[in-house]
Structure formats: structure tokens, C-alpha cells
C-alpha positions in Angstrom: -18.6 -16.5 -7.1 -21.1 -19.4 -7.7 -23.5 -19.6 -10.2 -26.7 -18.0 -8.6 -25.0 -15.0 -7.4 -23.3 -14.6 -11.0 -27.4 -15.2 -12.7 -28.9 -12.4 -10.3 -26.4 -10.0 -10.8 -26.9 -10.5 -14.7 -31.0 -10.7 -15.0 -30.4 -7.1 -12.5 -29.0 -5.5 -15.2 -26.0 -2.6 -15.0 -26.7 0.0 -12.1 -25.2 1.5 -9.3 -22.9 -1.3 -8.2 -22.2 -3.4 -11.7 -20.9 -2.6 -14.6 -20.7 -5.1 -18.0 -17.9 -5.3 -20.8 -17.7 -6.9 -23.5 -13.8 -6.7 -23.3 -11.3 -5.0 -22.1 -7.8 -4.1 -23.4 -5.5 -3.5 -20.7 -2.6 -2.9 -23.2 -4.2 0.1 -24.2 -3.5 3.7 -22.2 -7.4 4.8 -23.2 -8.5 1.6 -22.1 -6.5 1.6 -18.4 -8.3 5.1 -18.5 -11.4 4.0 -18.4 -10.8 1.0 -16.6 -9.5 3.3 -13.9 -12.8 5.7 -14.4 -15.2 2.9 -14.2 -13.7 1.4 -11.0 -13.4 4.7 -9.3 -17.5 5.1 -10.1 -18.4 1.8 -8.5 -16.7 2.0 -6.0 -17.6 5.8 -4.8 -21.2 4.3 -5.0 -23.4 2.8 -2.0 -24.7 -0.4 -1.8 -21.5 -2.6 -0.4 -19.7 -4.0 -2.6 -19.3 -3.7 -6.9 -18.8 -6.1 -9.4 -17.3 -4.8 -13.4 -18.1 -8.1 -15.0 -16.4 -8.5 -18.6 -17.6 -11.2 -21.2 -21.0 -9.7 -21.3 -22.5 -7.4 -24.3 -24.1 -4.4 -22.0 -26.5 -3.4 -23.9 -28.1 -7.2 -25.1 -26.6 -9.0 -22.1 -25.6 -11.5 -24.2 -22.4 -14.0 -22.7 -19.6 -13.1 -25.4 -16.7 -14.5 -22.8 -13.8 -13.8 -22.3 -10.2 -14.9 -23.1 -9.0 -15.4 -19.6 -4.9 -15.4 -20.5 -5.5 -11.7 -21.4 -6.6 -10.8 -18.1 -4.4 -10.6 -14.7 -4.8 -9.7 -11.1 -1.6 -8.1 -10.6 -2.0 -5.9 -13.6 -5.6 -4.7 -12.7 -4.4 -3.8 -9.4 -1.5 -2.0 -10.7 -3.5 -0.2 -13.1 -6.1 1.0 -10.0 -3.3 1.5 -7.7 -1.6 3.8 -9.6 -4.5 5.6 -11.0 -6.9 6.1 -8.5 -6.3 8.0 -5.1 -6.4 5.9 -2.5 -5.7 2.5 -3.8 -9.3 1.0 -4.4 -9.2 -2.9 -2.4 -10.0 -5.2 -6.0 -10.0 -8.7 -6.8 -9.9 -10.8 -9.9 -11.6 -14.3 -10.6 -13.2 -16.3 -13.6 -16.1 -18.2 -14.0 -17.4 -20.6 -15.8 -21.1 -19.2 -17.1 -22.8 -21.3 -20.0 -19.8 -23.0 -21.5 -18.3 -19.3 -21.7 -15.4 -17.6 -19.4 -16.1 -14.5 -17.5 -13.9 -12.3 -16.2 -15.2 -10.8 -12.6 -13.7 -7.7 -10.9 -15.1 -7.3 -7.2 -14.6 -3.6 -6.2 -14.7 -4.1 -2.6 -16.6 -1.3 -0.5 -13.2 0.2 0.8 -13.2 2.7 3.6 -11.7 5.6 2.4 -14.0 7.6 -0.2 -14.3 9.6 -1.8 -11.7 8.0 -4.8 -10.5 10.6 -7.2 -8.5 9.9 -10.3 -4.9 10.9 -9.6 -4.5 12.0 -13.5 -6.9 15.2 -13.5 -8.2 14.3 -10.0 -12.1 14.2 -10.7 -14.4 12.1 -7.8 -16.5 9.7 -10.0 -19.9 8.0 -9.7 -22.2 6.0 -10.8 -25.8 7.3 -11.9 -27.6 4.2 -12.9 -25.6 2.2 -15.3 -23.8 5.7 -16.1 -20.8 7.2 -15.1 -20.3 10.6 -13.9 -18.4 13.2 -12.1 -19.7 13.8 -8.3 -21.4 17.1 -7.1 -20.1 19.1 -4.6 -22.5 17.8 -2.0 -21.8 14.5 -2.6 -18.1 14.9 -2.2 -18.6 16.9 0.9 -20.6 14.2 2.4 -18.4 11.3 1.7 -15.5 12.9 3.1 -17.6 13.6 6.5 -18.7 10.1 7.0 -14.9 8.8 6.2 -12.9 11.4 8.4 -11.7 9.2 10.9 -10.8 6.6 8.8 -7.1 6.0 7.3 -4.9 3.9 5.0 -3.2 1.9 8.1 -6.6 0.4 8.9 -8.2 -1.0 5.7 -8.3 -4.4 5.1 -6.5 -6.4 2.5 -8.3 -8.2 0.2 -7.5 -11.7 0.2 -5.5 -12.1 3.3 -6.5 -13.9 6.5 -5.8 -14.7 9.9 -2.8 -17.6 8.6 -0.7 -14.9 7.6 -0.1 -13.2 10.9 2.6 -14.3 12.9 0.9 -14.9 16.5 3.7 -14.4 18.8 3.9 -11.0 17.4 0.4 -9.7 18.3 0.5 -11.6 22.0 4.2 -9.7 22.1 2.7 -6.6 21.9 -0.5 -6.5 24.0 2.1 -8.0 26.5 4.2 -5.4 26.3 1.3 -3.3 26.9 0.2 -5.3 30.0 -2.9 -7.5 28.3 -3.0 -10.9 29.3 -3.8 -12.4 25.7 -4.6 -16.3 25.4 -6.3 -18.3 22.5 -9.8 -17.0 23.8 -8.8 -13.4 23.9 -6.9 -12.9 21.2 -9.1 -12.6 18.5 -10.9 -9.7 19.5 -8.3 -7.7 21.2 -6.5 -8.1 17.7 -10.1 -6.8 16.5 -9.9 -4.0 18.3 -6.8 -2.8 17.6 -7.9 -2.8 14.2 -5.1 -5.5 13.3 -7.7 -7.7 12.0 -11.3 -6.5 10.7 -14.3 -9.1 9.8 -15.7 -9.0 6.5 -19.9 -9.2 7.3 -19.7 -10.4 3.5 -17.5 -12.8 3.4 -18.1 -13.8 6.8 -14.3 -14.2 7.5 -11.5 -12.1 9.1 -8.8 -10.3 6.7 -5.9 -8.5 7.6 -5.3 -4.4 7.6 -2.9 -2.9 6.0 -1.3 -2.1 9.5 -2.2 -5.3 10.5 0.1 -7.0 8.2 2.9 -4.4 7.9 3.6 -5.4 11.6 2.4 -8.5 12.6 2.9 -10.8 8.9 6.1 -12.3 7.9 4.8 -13.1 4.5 3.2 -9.5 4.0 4.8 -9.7 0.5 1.8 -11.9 -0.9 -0.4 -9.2 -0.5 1.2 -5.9 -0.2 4.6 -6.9 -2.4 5.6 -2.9 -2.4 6.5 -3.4 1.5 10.7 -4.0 0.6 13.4 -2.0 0.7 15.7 -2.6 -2.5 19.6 -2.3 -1.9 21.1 -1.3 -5.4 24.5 -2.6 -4.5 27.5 -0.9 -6.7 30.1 -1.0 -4.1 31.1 -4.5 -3.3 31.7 -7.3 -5.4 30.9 -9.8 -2.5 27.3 -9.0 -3.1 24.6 -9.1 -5.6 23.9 -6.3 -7.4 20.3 -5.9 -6.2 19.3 -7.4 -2.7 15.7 -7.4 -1.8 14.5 -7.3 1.7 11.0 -8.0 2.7 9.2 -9.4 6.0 7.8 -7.7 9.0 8.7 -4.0 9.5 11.3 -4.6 12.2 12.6 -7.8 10.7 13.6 -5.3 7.4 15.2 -3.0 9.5 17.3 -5.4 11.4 17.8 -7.3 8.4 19.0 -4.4 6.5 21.1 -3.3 9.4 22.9 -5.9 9.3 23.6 -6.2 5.6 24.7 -2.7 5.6 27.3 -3.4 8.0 28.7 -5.7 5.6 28.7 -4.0 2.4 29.6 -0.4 3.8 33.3 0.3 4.7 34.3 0.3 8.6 35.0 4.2 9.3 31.8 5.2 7.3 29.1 7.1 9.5 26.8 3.8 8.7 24.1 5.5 12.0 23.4 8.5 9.8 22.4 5.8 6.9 20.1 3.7 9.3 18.6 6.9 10.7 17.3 7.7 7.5 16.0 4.2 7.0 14.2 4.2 10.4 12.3 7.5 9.0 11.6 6.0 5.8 10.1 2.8 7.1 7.4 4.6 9.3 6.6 7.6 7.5 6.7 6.5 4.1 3.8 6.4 2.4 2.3 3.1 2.1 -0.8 4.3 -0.1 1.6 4.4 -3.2 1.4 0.7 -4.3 3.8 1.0 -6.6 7.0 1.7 -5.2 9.5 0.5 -3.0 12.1 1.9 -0.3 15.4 2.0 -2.5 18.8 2.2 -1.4 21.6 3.1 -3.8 25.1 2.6 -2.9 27.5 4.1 -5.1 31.2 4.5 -4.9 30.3 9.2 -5.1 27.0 8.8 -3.4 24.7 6.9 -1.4 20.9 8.0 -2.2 17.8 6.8 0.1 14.6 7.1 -1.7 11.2 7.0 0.1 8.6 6.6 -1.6 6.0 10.1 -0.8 6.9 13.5 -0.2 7.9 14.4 3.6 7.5 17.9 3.4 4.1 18.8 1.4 5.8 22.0 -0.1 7.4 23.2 3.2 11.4 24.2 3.7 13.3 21.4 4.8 14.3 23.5 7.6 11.1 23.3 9.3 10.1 21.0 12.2 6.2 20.4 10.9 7.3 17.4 8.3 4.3 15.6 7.4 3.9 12.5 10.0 2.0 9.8 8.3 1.7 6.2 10.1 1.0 7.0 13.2 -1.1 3.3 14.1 2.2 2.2 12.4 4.5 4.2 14.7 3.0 3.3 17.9 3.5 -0.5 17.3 7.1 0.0 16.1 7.8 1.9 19.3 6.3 -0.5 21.2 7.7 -3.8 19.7 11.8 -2.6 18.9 13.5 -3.5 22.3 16.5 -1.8 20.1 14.3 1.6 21.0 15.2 2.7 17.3 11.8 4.4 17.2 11.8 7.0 20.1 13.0 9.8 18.6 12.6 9.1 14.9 11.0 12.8 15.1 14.6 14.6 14.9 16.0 12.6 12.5 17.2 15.3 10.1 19.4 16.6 12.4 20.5 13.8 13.7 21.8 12.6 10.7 23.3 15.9 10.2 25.1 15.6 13.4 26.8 12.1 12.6 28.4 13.6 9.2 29.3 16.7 11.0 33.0 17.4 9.1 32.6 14.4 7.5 30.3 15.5 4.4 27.3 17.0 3.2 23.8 15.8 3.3 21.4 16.6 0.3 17.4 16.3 1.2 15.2 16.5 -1.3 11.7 17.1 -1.2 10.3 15.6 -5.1 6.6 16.5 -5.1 7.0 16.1 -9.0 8.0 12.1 -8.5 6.6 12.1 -5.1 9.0 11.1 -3.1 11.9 11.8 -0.5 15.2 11.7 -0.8 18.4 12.0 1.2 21.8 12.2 -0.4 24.9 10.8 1.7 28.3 11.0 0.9 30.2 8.4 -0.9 32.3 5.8 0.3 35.0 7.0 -1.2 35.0 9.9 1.2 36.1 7.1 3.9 38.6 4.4 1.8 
């Protein structure tokens, strides 16, 4: 932010759309309370985007500043990501404002209001340069003007157009019969809502689809896209193996270290239908977790991040299907077909240790989560 901008949001005073501090402690639980509050408020707010600016006495507006090793990106965004319901898009930067350091949150004007705390799930707003709980009508009406809107299609803060990985996105409008060049390309990728311009910034950034698909490097931005192998099995491998990259890369890359790790004669096509699942219907709103695999010598437990089943037996057909921008890329791209049929993959997975085991799903709503249980390998030394 350059100086000008920084001096009129300061003579305008808090309202709507900023917010001063004179500190903030994010060590403190009350403090990544409010923090979380605050954010939520601007954010639920019109008038583009919002700006918490910390440094700054609120009522005086005097420049206190800041002591910038106290404050981090990557812990803000941990703190909103795991508090607030969807993930608000945030960004941190300092400035340099009469010999003083400032500390400058941009709450970007996401797509998906209304945000609710996930602790007692209240809808905040601001009221002025106060902070309070939404009416009913105005809850109502944000939810009607953001219906058609979801998760897959928001833009990431911070990414561009260098992190996409081009042969990708001409693969797939190929596949679909587009003739795509360098003229094209941009706005078919516009479109498809794999790319989205930023009137404010006046530049392109990624969605969260976008990226998930189409971007190598996705971890820069979104670092909860992995799948974590928790190795316990075989000494020949580490411990813990991380796997990141492009959806399908993952898969095929975890594929094939599975095949490595996990004994010959063990029903490894039950393990990667379960994967498949996870990787496109997982949900990708919790920023704070990770696809985990745990291979252990009595069990081998799959852990997907989200519940699959919103309170429903396990034995019904309606699971919940999130993803689907996701799901129709994946389908298209995989010339393994992996994808088709990803629908019936409980029983399929059933089917392959038919006689050979039992298969434990579980639904967590408490951790939020979903879980399948496979045998062990010792079932199969």
C-alpha cells in the first residue's frame, strides 16, 4: 500500500470497512477471538474491500507502530481460517508511516458471505466503527445474493497467472474440443472460472479450483492441498512422506509410492479407491488440515478432512458430494478414468476385501472428518 492510500484511509477515520489497533496479541486465545470477530465484521460489510490497520491509537489516531517480528501472515490466516466459516481471503503487509511500522490486514471482499464464527456461529458486522451481530434480514439477504457462488471458485489471494501450469488448461479445453492458442486462452480460462480478474488490483489471480487443478506449485498458496503418508510399516521409507502438486499428479504420485511400501498380496485398489474419494470430495474449505494416511502393521486408517455423511447412515447412497467444478476437471483430465465412478466407492472398496477383512467408516462430525479403516498388513505377510 503506498503512502496516499495509507494517509486517506487514516484522516477517514474507523467505519464500515477499517478498523484501527493499537496492538494486537496473537498469542493470546481472547485476542485471536477478537481478531477473528473483527475480521468476520469487515468483511460481512459492503464497500469492497477492508483494511484492520494495527499501530494506530483508535480513538486519537495517533501512529504508536508496531513491532513487525510479532506479526505473521501464516498465523493470521491460520487464526481466520480456523475461526471463521468460510475461510475469509486475507493478506498481511507493513508499511513504513512517519518513521513508524504499521501492520496492514487487507480483508479482501470474498464471495461467499455471509461469514459466521465457527465457535458459537454468530454472522458479524460492522455499524460504523462498531461491531455487531447481523439481523435476520441482513443475513437473509446476503445469503440470496451469494447462492450461486462456492468455495471452488474464489480467488486466492496473492496468486497469479505464473503459477498455473499452461499445458494443463490447453489439455483440457482440448479434450473438450476448444481450439485454445495464446490469444484465446486467457478468457476461456476466464470463463471457466479458473482464473478471475481483480477490478482492484487490476490483475488476474487464481481460484481455488483453479489452482487445485491446473498449478504445480499450489502449495505456496493453499499449503493444506497434501496428502501426508505416516509410514510405520517399512523401514526403506521415511517416517512421514509428504505429497503435494496438482490433484492428479498426488494421486499418481501416491499410487505409486503405495505400491512400494504396501506388501504384494495386499488389496492395495481398495486403499486407492478411498484416496480417489478423498481427493475430490474432501473438503477444501477446512484450511487447516491435510489428507493423512496411516500405515500401520494392525491398521491402515485414511483420514479426510470434512464429514461425508452430514449425520446420515453410512448405508445410504445420498453422501454429501462437494467439488463438483473439481470433479468435472478430474474426470476430464485422468486418461487413467480413475474418476468415473468415484460415486460407488464404498462398496467398491467393500468388494475388493470381500473375505479378506473388515472395513470400518466413520463419519466424525465431532473432528469433522471421514475416516475409513482397512485391515493391516499383517492380515497379508
Amino acid at each position: 500500500m503506498d503512502r496516499r492510500k495509507l494517509l486517506n484511509l487514516i484522516k477517514r477515520g474507523e467505519g464500515t470497512k477499517v478498523d484501527y489497533k493499537q496492538k494486537i496479541d496473537l498469542e493470546t486465545e481472547s485476542s485471536r477471538k477478537e481478531l477473528a470477530k473483527d475480521i468476520c465484521a469487515i468483511a460481512n460489510s459492503k464497500g469492497g474491500r477492508g483494511y484492520l490497520i494495527v499501530g494506530i491509537e483508535d480513538k486519537t489516531k495517533n501512529i504508536i507502530g508496531i513491532e513487525e517480528e510479532k506479526y505473521s501472515e501464516e498465523q493470521i490466516q491460520q487464526i481466520v481460517s480456523s475461526r471463521c466459516e468460510p475461510p475469509i481471503p486475507v493478506s498481511l503487509e507493513f508499511v513504513n508511516f512517519d518513521n513508524k511500522k504499521l501492520a496492514i490486514i487487507n480483508i479482501y471482499d470474498g464471495p461467499q458471505k455471509p461469514y459466521q464464527l465457527r465457535e458459537n456461529g454468530a454472522f458479524y458486522i460492522r455499524r460504523g466503527s462498531t461491531t455487531d451481530t447481523m439481523r435476520k434480514e441482513e443475513i437473509i439477504s446476503a445469503l440470496q445474493e451469494n447462492l450461486s457462488l462456492n468455495l471452488e471458485l474464489c480467488p486466492i489471494v496473492k496468486s497469479d497467472m505464473s503459477c498455473i501450469n499452461m499445458e494443463l488448461v490447453h489439455k483440457y479445453f482440448s479434450l473438450k474440443g476448444i481450439d485454445t492458442n495464446g490469444n484465446n486462452i486467457i478468457s476461456f480460462a476466464e470463463n471457466a472460472s479458473i482464473i478471475n480478474f481483480d477490478r482492484e488490483s487490476n490483475r488476474y489471480m487464481v481460484t481455488l479450483g483453479g489452482l487445485l487443478v491446473f498449478s504445480d506449485i499450489n502449495n505456496l498458496y493453499i499449503p493444506h492441498n497434501m496428502i501426508k503418508i505416516i509410514n510405520k510399516i517399512n523401514k526403506n521409507f521415511k517416517e512421514n512422506i509428504i505429497i503435494q502438486g496438482n490433484l492428479i499428479s498426488i494421486l499418481d504420485n501416491c499410487e505409486d509410492i503405495l505400491k512400494k511400501i504396501l506388501p504384494k498380496g495386499y488389496p492395495i485398489n481398495g486403499v486407492f479407491e478411498g484416496i480417489r474419494n478423498a481427493v475430490v470430495y474432501r473438503d477444501y474449505n477446512l484450511y487447516y488440515k491435510e489428507i493423512e494416511i496411516v500405515l500401520d502393521y494392525n491398521s491402515i486408517i485414511l483420514i479426510s478432512p470434512g464429514v461425508l455423511m452430514d449425520g446420515r447412515e453410512l448405508t445410504s447412497s445420498q453422501y454429501l458430494k462437494r467439488n463438483m467444478w473439481i470433479y468435472e476437471k478430474l474426470i476430464t483430465l485422468d486418461n487413467k478414468e480413475r474418476f468415473v465412478n468415484t460415486g460407488r466407492g464404498f462398496f467398491r472398496m467393500k468388494r475388493y476385501f470381500k473375505g479378506k477383512g473388515r472395513l470400518t467408516f466413520v463419519n466424525s462430525i465431532k473432528e469433522n472428518s471421514f475416516k475409513i479403516i482397512y485391515p493391516g498388513i499383517n492380515l497379508f505377510r
